[in-house]
C-alpha positions as CSV (number, residue, x, y, z in Angstrom):
1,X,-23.8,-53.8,-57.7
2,X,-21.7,-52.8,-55.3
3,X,-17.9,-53.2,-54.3
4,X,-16.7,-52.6,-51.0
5,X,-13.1,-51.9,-49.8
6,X,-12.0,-52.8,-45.9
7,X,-8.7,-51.9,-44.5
8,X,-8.9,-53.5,-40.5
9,X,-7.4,-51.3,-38.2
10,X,-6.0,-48.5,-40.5
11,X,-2.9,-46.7,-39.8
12,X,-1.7,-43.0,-41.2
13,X,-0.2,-45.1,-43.9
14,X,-3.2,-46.1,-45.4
15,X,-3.9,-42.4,-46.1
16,X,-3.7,-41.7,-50.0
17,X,-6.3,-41.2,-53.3
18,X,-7.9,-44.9,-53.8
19,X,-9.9,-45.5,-57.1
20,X,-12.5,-47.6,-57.8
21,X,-12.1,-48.9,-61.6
22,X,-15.0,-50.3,-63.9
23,X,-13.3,-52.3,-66.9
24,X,-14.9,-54.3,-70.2
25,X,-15.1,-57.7,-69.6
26,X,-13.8,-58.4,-73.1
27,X,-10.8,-56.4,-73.6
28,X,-10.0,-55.6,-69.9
29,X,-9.6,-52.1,-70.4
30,X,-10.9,-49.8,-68.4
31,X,-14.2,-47.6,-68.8
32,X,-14.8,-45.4,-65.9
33,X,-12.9,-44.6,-62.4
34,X,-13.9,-42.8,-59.5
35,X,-11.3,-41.4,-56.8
36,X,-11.4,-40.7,-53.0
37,X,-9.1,-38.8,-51.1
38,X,-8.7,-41.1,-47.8
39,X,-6.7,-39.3,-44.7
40,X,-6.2,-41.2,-42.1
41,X,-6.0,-39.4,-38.6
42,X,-3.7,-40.6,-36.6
43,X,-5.8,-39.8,-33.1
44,X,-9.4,-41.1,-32.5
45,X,-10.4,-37.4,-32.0
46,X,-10.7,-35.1,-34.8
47,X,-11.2,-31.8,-36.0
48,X,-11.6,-29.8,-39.6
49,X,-12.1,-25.7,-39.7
50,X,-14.5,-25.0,-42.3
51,X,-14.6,-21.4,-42.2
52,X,-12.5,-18.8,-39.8
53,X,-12.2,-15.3,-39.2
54,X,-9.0,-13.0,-39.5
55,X,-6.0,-13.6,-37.1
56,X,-6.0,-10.3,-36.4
57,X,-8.4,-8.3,-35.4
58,X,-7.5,-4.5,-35.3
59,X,-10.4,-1.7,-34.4
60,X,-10.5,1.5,-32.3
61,X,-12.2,1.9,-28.6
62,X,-15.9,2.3,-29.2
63,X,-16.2,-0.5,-31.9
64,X,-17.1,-4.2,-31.8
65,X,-14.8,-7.3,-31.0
66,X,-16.2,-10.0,-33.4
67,X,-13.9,-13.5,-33.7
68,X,-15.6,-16.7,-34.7
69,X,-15.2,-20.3,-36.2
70,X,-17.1,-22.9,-37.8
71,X,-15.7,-26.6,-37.4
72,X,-16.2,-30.5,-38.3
73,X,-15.4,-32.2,-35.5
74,X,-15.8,-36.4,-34.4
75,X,-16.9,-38.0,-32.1
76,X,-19.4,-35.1,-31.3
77,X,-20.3,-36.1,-28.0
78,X,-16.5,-35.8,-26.7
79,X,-15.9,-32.5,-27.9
80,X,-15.3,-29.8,-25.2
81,X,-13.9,-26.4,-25.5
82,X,-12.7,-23.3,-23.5
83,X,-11.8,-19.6,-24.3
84,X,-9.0,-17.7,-22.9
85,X,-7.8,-14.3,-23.2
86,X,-4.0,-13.9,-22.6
87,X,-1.9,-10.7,-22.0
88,X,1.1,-9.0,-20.4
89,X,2.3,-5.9,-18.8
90,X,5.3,-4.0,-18.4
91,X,7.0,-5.7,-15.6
92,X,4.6,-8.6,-15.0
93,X,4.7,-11.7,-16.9
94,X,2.6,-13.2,-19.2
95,X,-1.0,-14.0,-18.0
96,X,-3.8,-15.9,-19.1
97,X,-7.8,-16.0,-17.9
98,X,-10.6,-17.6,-19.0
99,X,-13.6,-15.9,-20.8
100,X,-16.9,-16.9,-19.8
101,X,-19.6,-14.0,-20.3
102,X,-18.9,-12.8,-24.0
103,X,-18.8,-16.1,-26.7
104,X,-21.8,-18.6,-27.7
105,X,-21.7,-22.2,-28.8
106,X,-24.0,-23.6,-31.1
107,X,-24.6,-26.9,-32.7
108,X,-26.9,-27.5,-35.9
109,X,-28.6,-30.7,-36.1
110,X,-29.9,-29.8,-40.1
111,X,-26.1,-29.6,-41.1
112,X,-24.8,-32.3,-39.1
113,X,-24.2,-33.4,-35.4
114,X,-20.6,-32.8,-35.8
115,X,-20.9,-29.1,-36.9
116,X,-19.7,-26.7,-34.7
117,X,-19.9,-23.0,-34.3
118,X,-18.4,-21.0,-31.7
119,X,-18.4,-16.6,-31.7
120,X,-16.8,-14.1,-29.3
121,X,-18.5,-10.9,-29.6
122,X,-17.2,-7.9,-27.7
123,X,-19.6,-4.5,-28.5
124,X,-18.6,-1.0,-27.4
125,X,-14.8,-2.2,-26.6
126,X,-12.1,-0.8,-24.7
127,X,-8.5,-0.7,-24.6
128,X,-8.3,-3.1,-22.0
129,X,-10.4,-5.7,-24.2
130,X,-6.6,-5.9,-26.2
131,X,-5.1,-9.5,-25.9
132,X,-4.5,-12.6,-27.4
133,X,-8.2,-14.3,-27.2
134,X,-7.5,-18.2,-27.9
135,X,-10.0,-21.1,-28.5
136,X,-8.8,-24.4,-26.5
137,X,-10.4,-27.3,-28.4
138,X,-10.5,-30.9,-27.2
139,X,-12.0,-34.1,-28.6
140,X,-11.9,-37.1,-26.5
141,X,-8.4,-38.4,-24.9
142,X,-6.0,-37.7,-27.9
143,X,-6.7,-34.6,-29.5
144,X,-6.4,-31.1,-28.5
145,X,-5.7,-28.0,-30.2
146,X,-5.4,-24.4,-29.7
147,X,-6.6,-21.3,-32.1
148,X,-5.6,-18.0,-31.7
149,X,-6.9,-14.3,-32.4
150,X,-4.8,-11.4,-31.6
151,X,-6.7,-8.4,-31.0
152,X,-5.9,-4.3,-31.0
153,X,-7.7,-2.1,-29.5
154,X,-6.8,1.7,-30.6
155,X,-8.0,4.4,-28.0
156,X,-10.1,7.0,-29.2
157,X,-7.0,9.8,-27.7
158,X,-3.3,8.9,-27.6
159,X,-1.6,9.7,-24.4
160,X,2.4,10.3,-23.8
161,X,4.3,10.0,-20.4
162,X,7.9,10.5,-20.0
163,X,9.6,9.2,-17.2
164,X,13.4,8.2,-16.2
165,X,15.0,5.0,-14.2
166,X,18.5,4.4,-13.5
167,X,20.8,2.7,-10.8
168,X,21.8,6.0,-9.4
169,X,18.3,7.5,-8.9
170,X,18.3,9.9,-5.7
171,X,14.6,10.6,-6.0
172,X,13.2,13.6,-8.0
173,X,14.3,13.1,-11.3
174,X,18.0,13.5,-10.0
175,X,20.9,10.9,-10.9
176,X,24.3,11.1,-10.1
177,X,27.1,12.2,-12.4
178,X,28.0,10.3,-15.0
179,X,25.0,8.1,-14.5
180,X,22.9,6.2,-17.3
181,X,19.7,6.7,-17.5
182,X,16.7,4.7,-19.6
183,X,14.5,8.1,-20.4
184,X,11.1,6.0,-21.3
185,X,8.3,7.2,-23.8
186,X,4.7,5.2,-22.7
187,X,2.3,5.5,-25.4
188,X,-1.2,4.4,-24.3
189,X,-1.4,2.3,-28.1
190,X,0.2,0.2,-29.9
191,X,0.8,2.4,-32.7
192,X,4.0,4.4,-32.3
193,X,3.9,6.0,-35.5
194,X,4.6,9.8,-35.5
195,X,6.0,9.7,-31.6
196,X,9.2,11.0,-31.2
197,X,11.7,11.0,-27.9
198,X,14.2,13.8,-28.4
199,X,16.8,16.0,-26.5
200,X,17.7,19.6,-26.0
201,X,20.6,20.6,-27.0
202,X,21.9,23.8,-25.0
203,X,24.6,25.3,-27.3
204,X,22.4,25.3,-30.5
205,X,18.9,26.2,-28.5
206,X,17.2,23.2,-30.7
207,X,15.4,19.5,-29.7
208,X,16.7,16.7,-31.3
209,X,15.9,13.8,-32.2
210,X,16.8,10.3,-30.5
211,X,17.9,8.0,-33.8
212,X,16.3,4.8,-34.6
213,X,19.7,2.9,-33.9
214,X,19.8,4.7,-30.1
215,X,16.0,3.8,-29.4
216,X,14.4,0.5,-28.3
217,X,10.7,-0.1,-29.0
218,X,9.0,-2.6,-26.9
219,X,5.5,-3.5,-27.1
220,X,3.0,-4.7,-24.5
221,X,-0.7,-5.3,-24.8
222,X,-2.0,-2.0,-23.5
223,X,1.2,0.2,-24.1
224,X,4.5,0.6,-26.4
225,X,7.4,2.1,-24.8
226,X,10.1,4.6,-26.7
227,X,13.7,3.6,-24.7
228,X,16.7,5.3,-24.7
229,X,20.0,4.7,-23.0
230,X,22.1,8.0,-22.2
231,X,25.0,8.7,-19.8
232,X,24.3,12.3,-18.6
233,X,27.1,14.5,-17.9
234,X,24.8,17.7,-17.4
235,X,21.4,19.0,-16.2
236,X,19.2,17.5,-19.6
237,X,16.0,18.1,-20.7
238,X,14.2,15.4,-22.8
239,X,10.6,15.5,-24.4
240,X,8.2,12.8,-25.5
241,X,6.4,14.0,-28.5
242,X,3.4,12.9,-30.3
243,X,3.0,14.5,-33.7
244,X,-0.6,13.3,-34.9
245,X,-1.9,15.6,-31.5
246,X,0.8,18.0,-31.1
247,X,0.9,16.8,-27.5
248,X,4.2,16.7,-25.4
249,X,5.7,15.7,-21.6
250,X,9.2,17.0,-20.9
251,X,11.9,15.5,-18.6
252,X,14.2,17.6,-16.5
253,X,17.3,15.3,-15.4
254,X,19.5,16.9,-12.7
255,X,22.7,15.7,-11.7
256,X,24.2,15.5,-8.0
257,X,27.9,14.9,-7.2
258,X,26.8,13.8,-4.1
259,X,24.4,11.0,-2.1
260,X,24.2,12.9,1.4
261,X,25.3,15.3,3.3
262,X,28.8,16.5,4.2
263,X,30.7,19.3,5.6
264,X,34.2,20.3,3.8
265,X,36.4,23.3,5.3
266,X,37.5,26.1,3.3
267,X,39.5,28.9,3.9
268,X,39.1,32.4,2.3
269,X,41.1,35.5,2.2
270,X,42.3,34.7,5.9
271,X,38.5,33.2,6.8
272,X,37.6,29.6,7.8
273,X,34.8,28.5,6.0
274,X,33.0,25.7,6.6
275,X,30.7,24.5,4.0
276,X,27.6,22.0,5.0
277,X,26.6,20.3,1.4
278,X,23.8,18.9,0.4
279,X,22.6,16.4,-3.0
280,X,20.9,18.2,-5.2
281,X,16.7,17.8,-5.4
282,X,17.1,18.0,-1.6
283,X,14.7,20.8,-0.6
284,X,14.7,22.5,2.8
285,X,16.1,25.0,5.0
286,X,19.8,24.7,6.6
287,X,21.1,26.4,10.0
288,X,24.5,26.2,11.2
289,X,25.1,25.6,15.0
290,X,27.5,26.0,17.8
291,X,27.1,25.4,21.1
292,X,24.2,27.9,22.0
293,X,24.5,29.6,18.6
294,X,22.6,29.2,15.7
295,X,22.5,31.2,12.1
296,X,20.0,30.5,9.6
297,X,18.5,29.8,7.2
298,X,21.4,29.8,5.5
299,X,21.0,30.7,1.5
300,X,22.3,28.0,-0.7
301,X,24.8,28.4,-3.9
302,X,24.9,26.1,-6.5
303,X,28.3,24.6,-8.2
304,X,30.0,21.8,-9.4
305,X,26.3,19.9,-9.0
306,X,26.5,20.3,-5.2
307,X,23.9,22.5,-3.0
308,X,26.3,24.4,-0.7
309,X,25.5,26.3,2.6
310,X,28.6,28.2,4.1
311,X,29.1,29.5,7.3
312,X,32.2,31.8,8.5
313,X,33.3,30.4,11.4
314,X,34.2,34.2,12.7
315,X,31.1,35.0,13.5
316,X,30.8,32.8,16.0
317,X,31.9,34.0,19.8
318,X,34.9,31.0,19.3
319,X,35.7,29.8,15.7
320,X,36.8,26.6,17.2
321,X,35.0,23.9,19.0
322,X,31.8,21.4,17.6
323,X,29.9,22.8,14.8
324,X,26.6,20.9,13.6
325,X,24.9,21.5,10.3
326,X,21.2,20.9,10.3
327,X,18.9,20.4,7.8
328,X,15.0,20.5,7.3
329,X,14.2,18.8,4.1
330,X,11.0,17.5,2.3
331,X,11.6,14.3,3.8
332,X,13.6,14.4,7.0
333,X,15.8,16.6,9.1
334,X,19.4,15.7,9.0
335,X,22.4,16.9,11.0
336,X,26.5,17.0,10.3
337,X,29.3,17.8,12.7
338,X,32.2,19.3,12.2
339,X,35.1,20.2,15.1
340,X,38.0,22.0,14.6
């Protein structure tokens, strides 16, 4: 015999254990029950995972990528799917892209017709295989879902590179006084264990180290960067240091109290000087003119973070009258006059 139980048009409220009692007609007490678990979904589409792998996937360059998940789904014939692999860079934002060439779908009638398997296999990855791979699932007009893998890819040699930005950044690694600086550590992993960002210290003739509280670590998919904030005061040297390979970059900051040329006058032991300066990091020879005159190239001293180019004024035929200062640097030739 059998006993059937209808609910029209269930709702999630229905959801809950129903049992099915047997009881003696004589006494009315009951003999045998059987349970079910009901769960009603509240969409049309629906979706179980029977088996998944790891959330994280973490291997080095050279080894396989292997994500996969097996799923009940209903209806069948509504179910669609995508893959995507998201990522981001230092100074991008976030992007996403589909994967087409590297997963496979299957379906197995002799479990059911609403089993499901789907597999991502990378072999022989590289660093640039890194991301956040994610499975879009959906199942007719009302259900949709979204499963994620995040996956590290470890290269087979760590690589450090030290570099410098800062608001006051005249080219060359040189800042001007007083300036702060972000010195950056990029580290081609996202392991930064056993890196180290550290400073030399000139009076006691020793590197040391940047302290967790002064550092900021951020990590992207493809690098981690060491950051650390410093208002320079002096020429520095800092170093980006990898332990595990004994491999370093140094940093030599310069300092300029000055953005561009000028000429100041100066006057010596009964001598008018006239001194043409220029930033510092700005390479090239400097003549002094006047009129059909010329002396140079003049031989530069360095003080008070200024690259200065005298010229005695005697020298000249007249020490008065429209003196230019010209200079041939890396990048352009720049002039300055000066009358007196």
């Amino acid at each position: 015999m059998m006993h059937v139980l209808v609910v029209d048009e269930p709702s999630q409220d229905d959801s809950g254990v129903y049992e099915c009692v047997r009881v003696r007609r004589s006494d009315g007490m009951a003999v045998e029950g059987r349970q079910r678990n009901i769960t009603i979904s509240k969409t049309r589409g629906q979706m179980r995972v029977l088996n998944i792998s790891k959330s994280l996937v973490e291997i080095t360059e050279g080894e396989s990528i292997e994500i996969f998940v097996e799923i009940d789904i209903y209806p069948a014939s509504e179910y669609k799917h995508r893959w995507y692999k998201t990522y981001n860079m230092w100074g991008e934002s976030v992007r996403r892209e589909e994967v087409n060439e590297v997963f496979t779908s299957t379906a197995r009638r002799e479990k059911s017709d609403s089993w499901r398997s789907e597999r991502l296999h990378i072999a022989n990855a590289e660093t640039d295989d890194a991301g956040i791979y994610q499975l879009e699932v959906r199942i007719g007009e009302d259900f949709g879902t979204t499963l994620n893998w995040t996956v590290v890819v470890h290269p087979l040699k760590r690589e450090v590179d030290i570099s410098m930005v800062s608001h006051n950044n005249l080219g060359n690694d040189v800042v001007l006084v007083g300036s702060t600086v972000v010195v950056s550590c990029k580290i081609n992993d996202e392991n930064v264990e056993g890196i180290k960002l550290q400073v030399y210290n000139v009076s006691e003739k020793r590197w040391i180290d940047a302290s967790s509280a002064q550092l900021e670590i951020q990590k992207y998919t493809y690098d981690s960067f060491l950051r650390w904030n410093v208002t320079l005061l002096n020429d520095t040297t800092f170093r980006c240091i990898d332990e595990r390979n004994a491999e370093e970059q140094k940093l030599l900051i310069r300092l300029s109290a000055i953005t561009e040329m000028d000429i100041i006058r100066v006057e010596r032991d009964g001598h008018i000087f006239l001194i043409c300066r220029l930033p510092i990091g700005e390479e090239g020879e400097v003549y002094w003119f006047k009129d059909d005159e010329g002396i140079g190239p003049i031989n530069a001293t360095v003080e008070n973070f200024v690259q200065n180019f005298p010229v005695d004024t005697s020298i000249f035929s007249s020490p008065t009258g429209k003196f230019e200062c010209m200079a041939d640097t890396d990048s352009d030739r720049v002039s300055q006059f000066y009358e007196r």
